[in-house]
N, C-alpha and C positions, 0 to 999 in steps of 0.2 A: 263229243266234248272230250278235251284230254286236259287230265291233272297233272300238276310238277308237283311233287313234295319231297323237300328237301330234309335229312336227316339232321340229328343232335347237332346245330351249329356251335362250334368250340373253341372260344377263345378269340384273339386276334386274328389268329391264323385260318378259322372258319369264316371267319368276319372279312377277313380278305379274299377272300376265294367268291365266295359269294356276291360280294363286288367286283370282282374282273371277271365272272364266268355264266353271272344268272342272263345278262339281256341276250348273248348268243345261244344261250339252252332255248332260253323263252321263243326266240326268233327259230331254231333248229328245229324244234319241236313243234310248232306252233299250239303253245299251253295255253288254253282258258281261261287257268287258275293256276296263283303257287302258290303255295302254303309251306310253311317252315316250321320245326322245333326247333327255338331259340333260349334254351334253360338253361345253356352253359355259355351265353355268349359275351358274358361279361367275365375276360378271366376264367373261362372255365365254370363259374359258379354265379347261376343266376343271370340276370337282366335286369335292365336299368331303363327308365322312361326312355332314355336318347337314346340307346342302343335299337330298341321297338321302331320309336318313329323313324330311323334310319332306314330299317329294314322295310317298314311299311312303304316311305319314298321312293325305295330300290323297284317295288312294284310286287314284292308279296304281299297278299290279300291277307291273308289272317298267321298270328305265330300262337305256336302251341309253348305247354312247359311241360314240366314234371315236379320232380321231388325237390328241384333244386329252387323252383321259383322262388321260394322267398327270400335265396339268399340274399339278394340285394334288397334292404329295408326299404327302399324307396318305392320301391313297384306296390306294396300296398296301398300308398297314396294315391299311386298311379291308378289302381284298380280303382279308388273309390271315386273317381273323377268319371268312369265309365258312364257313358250313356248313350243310347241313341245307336247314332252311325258315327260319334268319336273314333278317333284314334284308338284309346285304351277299351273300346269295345272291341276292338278286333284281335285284342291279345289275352289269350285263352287260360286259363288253371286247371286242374283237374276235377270235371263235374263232382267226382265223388270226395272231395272234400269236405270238411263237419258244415252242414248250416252255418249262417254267418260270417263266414268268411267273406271278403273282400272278392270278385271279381266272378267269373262266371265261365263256365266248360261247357256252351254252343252259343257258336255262332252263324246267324244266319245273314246268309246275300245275295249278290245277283252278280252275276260276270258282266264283263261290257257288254254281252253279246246279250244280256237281259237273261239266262238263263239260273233260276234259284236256284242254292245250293244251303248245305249247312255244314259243319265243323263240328265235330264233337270232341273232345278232348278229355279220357278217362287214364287213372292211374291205379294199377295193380295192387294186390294186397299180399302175393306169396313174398315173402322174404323182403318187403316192404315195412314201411307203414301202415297198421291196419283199419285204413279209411272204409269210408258208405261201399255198399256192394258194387262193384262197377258195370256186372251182369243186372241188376234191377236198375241200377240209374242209367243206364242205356236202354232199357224198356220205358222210364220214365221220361229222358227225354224225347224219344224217339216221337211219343204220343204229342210231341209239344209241337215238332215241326212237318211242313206242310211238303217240304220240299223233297223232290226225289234223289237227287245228288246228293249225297251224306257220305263227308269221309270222316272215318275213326281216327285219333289218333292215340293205343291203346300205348302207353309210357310202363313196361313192365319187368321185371328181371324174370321171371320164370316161361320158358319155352311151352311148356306145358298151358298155361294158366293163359296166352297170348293164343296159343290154337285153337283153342277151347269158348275163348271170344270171338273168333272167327266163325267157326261152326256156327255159333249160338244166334252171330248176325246174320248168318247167308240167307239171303234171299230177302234182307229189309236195310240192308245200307250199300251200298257203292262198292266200300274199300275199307278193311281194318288193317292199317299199318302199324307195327310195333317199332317203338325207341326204346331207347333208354341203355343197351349194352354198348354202344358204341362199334358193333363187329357187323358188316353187312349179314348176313343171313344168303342162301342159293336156293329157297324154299316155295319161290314167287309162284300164286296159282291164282285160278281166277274156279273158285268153289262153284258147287252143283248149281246152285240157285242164281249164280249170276254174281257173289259179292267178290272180288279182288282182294288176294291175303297177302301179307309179307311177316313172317317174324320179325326181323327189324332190319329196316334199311339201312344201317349204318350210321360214321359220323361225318358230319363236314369238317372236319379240321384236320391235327397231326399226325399222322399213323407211325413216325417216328419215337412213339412213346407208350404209355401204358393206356392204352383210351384216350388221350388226350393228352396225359401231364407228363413231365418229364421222367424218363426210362429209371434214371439213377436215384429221383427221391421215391418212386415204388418201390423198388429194388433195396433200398435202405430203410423202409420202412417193414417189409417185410422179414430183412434180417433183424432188424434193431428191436421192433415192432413201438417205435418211439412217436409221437404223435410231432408233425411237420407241417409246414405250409407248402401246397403244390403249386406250382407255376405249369403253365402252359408248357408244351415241346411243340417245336418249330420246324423243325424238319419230315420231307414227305405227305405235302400238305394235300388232299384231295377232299372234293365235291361227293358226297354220294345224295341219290335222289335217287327216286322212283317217278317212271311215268305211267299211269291211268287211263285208259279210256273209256268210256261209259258213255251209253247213250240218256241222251241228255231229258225224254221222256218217260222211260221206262227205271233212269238209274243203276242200268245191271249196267256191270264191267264187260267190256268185251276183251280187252288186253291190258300188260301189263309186263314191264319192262325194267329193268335195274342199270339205275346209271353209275360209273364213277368217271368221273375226269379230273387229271391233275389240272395245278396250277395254270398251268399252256393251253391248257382246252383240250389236251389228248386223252383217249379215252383209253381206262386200265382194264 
């Protein structure tokens, strides 16, 4: 079985790429499964119902988020409309967020090919938000599904605190891939027990700017240190993903590979 997953989609310019560049990946590779983090695809900040179902149409299976999810008010609605095998069940939040919240971090399915899988989706506490532990709520959800494919998707800012979840999973999930810096990571290993690691795969959008937003309002913010509205940056747009392979009864990773391709499908 091999996984697609696509890094921090950002902005229009993520949003474009993804659309001219996932059916020839899909078909390149032959993926089982895509899976995306889409928390910046609205503008850079957050997600919006239509943006989801877009994605979902395009043929990724589940989207992940992070810190950003709520920026768009609507996707709360979005969330509570969840159920079943909806749409909005298949777009994920950070398991370790307070109780009561709106929307749910795993998802479980099946590939065309009938193979179960699940999704988890946890967000870090170093230099975060100090949400639920996300080393215990990945022991709690773990106990909930049945399935041997289980990729992480660990949303974190500290390099340490993303390794450290890797360790802690190997040898009872697939794959713990981190987001959330936007910078690919060269770190790809497939650990002792068989799990697939990446510090973080990168972002799908503008490498023309600062993470994503334009070069000159960071750059201005820095010197000024004046609070501003970001816009997206538009130039030097690339793809980054990771691909997975795992066998599909056992769950361990056998390989695992780092993609980027620009706009043209050329690979950087």
């Amino acid at each position: 079985m091999r996984i697609l997953f696509i890094g921090d989609i950002f902005g229009r310019p993520g949003r474009n790429v993804v659309r001219e560049q996932l059916e020839a990946l899909v078909e390149e590779h032959r993926a089982n499964l895509v899976i995306a983090n889409a928390e910046n695809a609205a503008g850079g900040f957050g997600i919006t119902p239509a943006l989801a179902e877009e994605f979902l149409e395009l043929g990724i299976e589940v989207l992940t988020t992070g810190n950003h999810v709520w920026d768009k008010r609507e996707i709360m609605d979005y969330f509570e409309t969840a159920n079943g095998s909806g749409p909005a069940r298949r777009v994920l939040r950070p398991a370790n967020y307070p109780a009561g919240l709106p929307g749910c971090g795993l998802f479980e399915g099946r590939t065309r090919e009938g193979v179960a899988y699940a999704v988890i989706n946890l967000q870090g506490r170093v230099f975060m938000a100090p949400n639920d532990d996300p080393f215990r709520t990945a022991d709690a959800l773990l106990q909930k599904t049945k399935a041997k494919v289980i990729l992480v998707d660990f949303h974190a800012e500290a390099t340490s605190e993303k390794v450290a979840l890797g360790w802690y999973l190997d040898g009872r999930v697939t794959a713990v891939i981190g987001t959330h810096t936007h910078v690919p990571t060269a770190d790809e290993r497939i650990l002792p027990q068989g799990t697939a690691y990446l510090t973080d795969v990168g972002m799908t959008g503008p490498y023309d700017g600062v993470i994503g937003v334009q070069k000159e309002q960071i750059i201005t913010r820095f010197l000024k240190n004046l609070p501003m509205r970001f816009e997206a940056a538009t130039g030097n747009v690339k793809l980054c993903a990771v691909l997975i392979d795992c066998d599909e009864k056992s769950g361990r990773a056998t390989a695992i590979e780092r993609l980027m391709v620009d706009q043209a499908g050329d690979r950087k």
